[in-house]
N, C-alpha and C positions, 0 to 999 in steps of 0.2 A: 533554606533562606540564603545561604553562603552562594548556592549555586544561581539561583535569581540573582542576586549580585552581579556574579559573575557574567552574567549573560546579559545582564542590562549594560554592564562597561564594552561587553563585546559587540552590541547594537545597541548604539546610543540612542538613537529616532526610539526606539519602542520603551528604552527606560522614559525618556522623558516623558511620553506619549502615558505612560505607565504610573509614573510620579505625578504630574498633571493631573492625572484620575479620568483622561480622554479612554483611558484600555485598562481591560482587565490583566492582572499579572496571569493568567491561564495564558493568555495567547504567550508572552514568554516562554511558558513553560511550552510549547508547541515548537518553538527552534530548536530548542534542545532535545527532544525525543526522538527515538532511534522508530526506524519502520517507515509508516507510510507518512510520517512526518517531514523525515529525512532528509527528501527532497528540498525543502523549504530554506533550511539551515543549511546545503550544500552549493544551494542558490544564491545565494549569499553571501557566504565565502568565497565563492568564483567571481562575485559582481559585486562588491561593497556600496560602490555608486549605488542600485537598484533598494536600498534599504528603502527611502520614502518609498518606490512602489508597493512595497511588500508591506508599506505600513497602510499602506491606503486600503489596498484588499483586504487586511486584518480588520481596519475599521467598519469593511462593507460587509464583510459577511455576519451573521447572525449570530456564528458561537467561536468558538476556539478549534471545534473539534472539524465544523465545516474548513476553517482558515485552514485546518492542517490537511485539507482532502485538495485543497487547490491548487 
């Protein structure tokens, strides 16, 4: 729970997005995962700008675990 927190103040767009009830708290838990996720949260942090695109493709795809393959 702590760390959801955590990660929703670190990407605001997807807490809100989150809080809203627009997204599943799963796709959060997808930035923070180590591995093939990685990328995702690395992207991110390089490009904070880019957070709406990355929320947009979370919304398109179908699950959490697809968003984390993209």
């Amino acid at each position: 729970m702590l760390a959801r927190a955590r990660t929703s103040t670190a990407y605001p767009l997807f807490g809100q997005a989150i809080g809203e009830g627009r997204l599943s708290a799963n796709y959060l838990d997808m930035l923070t995962r180590r591995g093939s996720a990685g990328h995702i949260r690395d992207y991110v942090f390089s490009h904070p700008e880019s957070e709406q695109d990355l929320l947009d493709l979370a919304r398109k795809s179908s699950s959490p675990s697809e968003f984390g393959k993209s």
